[in-house]
N, C-alpha and C positions, 0 to 999 in steps of 0.2 A: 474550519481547519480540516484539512483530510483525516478520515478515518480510516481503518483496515482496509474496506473495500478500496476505495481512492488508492491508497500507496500500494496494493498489490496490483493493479490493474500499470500502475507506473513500474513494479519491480519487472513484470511479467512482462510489459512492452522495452523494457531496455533488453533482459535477458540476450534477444538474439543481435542485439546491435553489440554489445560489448562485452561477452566473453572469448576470451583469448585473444583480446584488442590490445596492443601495447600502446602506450602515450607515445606521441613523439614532442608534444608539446602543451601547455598552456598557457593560455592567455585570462590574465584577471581583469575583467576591465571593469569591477569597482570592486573596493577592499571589503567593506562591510559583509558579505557572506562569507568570507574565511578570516574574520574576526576572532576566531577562537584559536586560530593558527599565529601564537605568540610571535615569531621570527618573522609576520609579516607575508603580506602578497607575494612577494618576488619571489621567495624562500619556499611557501609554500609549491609554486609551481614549477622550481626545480628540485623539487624534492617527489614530483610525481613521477617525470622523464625516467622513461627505461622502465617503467611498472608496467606490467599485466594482468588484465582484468579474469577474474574469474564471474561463476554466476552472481549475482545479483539476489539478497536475501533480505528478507523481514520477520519480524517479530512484532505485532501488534499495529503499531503507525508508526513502526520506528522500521528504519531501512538502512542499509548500507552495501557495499559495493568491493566483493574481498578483492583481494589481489594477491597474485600465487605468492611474494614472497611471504605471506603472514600476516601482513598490515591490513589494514580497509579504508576505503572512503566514507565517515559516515554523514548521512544526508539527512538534515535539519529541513524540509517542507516550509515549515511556517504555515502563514496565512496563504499563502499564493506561491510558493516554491513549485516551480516545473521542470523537468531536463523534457528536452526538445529533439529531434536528430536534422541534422539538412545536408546536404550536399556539399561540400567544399566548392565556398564562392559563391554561395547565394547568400542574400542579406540577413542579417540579423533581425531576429524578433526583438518587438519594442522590451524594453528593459533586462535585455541579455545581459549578464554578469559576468557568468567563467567561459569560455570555450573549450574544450577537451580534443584536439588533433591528433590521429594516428597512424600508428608506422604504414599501413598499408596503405594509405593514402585515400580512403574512403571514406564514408558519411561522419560527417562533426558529430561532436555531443556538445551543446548547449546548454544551460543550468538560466534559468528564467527566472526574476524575481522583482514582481511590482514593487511590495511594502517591505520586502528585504528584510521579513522577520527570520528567512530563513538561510539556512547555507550549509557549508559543507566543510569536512574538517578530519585530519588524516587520525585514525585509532591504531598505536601501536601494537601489533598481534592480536586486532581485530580481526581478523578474517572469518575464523567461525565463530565467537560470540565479544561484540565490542565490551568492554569492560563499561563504558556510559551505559549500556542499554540491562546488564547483568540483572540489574535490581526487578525490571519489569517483567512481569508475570505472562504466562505463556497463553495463546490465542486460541480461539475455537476451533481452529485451520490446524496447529499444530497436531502433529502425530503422537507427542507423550502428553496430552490435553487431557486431564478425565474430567468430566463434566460435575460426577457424584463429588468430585475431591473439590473440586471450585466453589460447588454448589455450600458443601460444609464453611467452605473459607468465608463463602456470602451472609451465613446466618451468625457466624461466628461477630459480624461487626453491628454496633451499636449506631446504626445511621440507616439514613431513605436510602431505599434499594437503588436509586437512583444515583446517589453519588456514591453508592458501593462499585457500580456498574460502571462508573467511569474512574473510579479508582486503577490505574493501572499498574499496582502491585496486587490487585483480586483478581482482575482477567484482563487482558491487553487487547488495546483491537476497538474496543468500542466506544464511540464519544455521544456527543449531544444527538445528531441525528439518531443515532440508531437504536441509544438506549430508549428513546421513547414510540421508538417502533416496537423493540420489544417488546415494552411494556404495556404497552396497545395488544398486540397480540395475545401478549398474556394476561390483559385486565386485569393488570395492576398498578395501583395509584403509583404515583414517583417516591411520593410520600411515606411512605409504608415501611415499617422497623422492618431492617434483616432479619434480626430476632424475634421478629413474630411471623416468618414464614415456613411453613412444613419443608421439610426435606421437598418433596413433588415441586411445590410451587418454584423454590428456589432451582430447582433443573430444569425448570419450565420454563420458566424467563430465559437462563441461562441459552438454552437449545433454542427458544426465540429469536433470539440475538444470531444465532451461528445461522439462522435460516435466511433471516430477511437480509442480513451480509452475504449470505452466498447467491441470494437472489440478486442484490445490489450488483454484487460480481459481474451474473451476467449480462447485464447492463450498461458493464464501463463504470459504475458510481453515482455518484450524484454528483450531478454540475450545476449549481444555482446562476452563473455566469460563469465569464472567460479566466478566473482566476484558476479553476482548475480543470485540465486537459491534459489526455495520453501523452505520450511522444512525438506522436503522430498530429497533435494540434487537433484529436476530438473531444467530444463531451459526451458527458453520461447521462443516463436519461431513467436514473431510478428516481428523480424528483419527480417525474411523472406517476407514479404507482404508490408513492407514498398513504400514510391509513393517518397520521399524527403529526408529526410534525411540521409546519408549516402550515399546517389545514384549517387555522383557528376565522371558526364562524360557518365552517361548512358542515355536511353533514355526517355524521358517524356513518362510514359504511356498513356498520353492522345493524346500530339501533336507529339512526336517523338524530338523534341529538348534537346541536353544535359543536362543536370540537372550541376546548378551553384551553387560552393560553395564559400560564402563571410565573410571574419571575420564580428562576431558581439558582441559587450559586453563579450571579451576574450572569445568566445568560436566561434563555424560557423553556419552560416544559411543555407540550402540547399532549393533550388529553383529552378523553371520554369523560365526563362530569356522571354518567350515567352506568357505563361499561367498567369504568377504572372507579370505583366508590371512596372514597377516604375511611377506613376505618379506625 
């Protein structure tokens, strides 16, 4: 599932396509991604007509799409969620959903969706914070972010720092890949009580996180496959540079010990056995 880097790399490639864009139309061509849009496919898409796009914002892995009267479009990813841009009248990418047409008569917007976990769904007086997304906690990227005040929030819970770290009511933004890039960086087990980490350590990881995401960044993301891609239909290439995850059986870049992979919370951890200690 995308994580911060991935959705910013998507907020940041729509930006110059669709602000100050007005709809002139959509088209739904399958219902399942505005699912959440009660009155239905049809409703929803003339309920966009005559809206204009302002910029394009995130908050963690969570995105959406203001639009100047107040409202927003908020956008559900999923497993494989993509918005796409093309030319009016070129074909459709396999499993195109919604199409998005505008009054200037310029490049589509597209909404792509394999496994159609995800979609898309209008938030009334979303436009600067959707009321869905209110409850999740502010990103490393954010400007009113203190690391020191996170870092308190991280020790404060009785659980492995690891599903602290993907808690996103502790910090937004960071999922399976990344938290155990962190934790890599910061040699520490996934395992490891909040409440048995110092002040330091807990900032340590914490600023961990905000590095190897910003490094991700400049890479586009990680793209294990075609499921996730810019606007622009590319891929990211931070699964290249990876230090943990994914890595299990090679060798620790730091100590040369094989990298261990262990179920956690239905999904795997990947670790240092040697670097990352359990204590």
């Amino acid at each position: 599932m995308p994580e911060l880097p991935e959705v910013e790399v998507v907020r940041a490639g729509l930006a110059p396509h669709l602000g100050g864009r007005t709809i002139a139309a959509v088209e739904v061509l399958h219902p399942r991604p505005v699912r959440r849009h009660l009155a239905g496919a049809e409703d929803f898409a003339a309920t966009l007509v005559g809206r204009t796009f302002g910029t394009p914002r995130r908050r963690g892995k969570y995105l959406w799409l203001p639009f100047h009267d107040g409202d927003a479009l908020l956008v559900h990813l999923g497993m494989s969620g993509q918005f796409r841009t093309a030319e009016v009248g070129l074909p459709d990418a396999r499993n195109t959903r919604i199409r998005f047409r505008f009054t200037d008569g310029g490049s589509e917007l597209r909404f792509v969706d394999q496994r159609m976990f995800g979609g898309v769904s209008l938030s009334l007086g979303g436009a600067e914070l959707p009321a869905e997304v209110a409850h999740i906690a502010l990103d490393p990227f954010d400007p009113a972010y203190d690391v020191h005040q996170t870092a308190r929030r991280l020790r404060s819970r009785r659980t492995a720092v690891k599903r602290a770290l993907l808690d996103q009511t502790v910090v937004s933004g960071i999922g399976n890949i990344y938290a155990d890039e962190a934790l890599w960086a910061a040699r520490l087990h996934y395992g490891r009580f909040c409440d048995r980490l110092s002040q330091s350590a807990a900032v340590g990881v914490l600023e961990a996180a905000r590095a190897v995401m910003a490094e991700a960044l400049q890479q586009g993301g990680t793209s294990f496959d075609a499921l996730y891609v810019n606007v622009n239909g590319e891929s990211g290439y931070f699964d290249r540079a990876l230090h943990a995850y994914g890595q299990e059986g090679l060798p620790c870049e730091r100590c040369g010990t094989p990298i261990r992979r262990e179920p956690f919370m239905n999904r795997s951890s990947f670790f240092c056995p040697k670097c990352q200690r359990k204590r």
